[in-house]
C-alpha positions in Angstrom: -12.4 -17.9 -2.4 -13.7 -15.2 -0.8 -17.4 -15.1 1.6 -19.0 -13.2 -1.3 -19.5 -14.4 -4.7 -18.9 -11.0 -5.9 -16.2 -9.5 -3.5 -12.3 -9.7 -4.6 -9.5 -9.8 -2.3 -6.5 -7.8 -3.6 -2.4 -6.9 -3.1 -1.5 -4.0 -1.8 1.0 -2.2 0.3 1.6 -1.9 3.4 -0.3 0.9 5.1 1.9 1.7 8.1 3.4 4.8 7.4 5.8 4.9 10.5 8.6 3.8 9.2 8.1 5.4 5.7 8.0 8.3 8.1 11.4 7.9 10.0 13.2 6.9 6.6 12.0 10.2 5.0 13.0 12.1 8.3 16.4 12.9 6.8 17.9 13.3 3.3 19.9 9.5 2.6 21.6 8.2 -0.4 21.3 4.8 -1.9 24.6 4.2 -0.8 22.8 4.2 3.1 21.3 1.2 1.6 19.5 -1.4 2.7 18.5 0.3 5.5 16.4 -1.8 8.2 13.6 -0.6 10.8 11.7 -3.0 13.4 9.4 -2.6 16.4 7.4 -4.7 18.3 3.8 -2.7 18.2 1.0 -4.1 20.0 -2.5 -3.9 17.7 -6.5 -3.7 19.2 -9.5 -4.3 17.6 -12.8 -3.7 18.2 -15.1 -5.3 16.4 -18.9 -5.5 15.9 -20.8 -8.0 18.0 -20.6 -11.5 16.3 -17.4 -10.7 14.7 -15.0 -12.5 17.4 -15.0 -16.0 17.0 -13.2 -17.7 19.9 -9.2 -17.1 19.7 -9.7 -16.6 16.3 -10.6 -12.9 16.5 -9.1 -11.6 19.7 -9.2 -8.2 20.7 -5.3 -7.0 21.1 -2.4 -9.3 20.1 1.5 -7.5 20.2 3.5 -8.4 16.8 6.5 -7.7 15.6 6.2 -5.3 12.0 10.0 -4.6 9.9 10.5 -2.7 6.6 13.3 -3.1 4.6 13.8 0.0 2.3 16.8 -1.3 -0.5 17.4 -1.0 -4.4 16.0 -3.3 -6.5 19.5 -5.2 -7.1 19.6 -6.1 -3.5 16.3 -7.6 -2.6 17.4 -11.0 -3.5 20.1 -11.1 -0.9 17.7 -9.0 1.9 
């Protein structure tokens, strides 16, 4: 369910291109594979008035983000 009748939540990728970034930084072969990045990245937000609800909706929180870049064979064991 979503607060609108007529808005749709959807799937979709992730949108942090850092460590898309660093993986494409150098040429690698899929024998490099899996290869593993993860940081610890502290996030803010800002928003409008009557948006933050308590603890609910706080302003900056730190969490921890990974990517796992790996062929298609081995994302059952990653």
């Amino acid at each position: 369910n979503t607060p609108d009748e007529d808005e749709e939540f959807l799937l979709k990728p992730m949108n942090c291109p850092h460590h898309c970034e660093i993986f494409k930084s150098r040429p690698r072969s899929y024998k490099d594979l899996p290869v593993r990045f993860a940081e610890f990245g502290t996030v803010y937000r800002y928003e409008q008035s009557g948006e933050l609800h308590g603890l609910t909706r706080v302003r900056g929180f730190t969490q921890d983000d990974a990517h796992l870049f790996c062929t298609a064979d081995q994302v059952k064991e990653e």
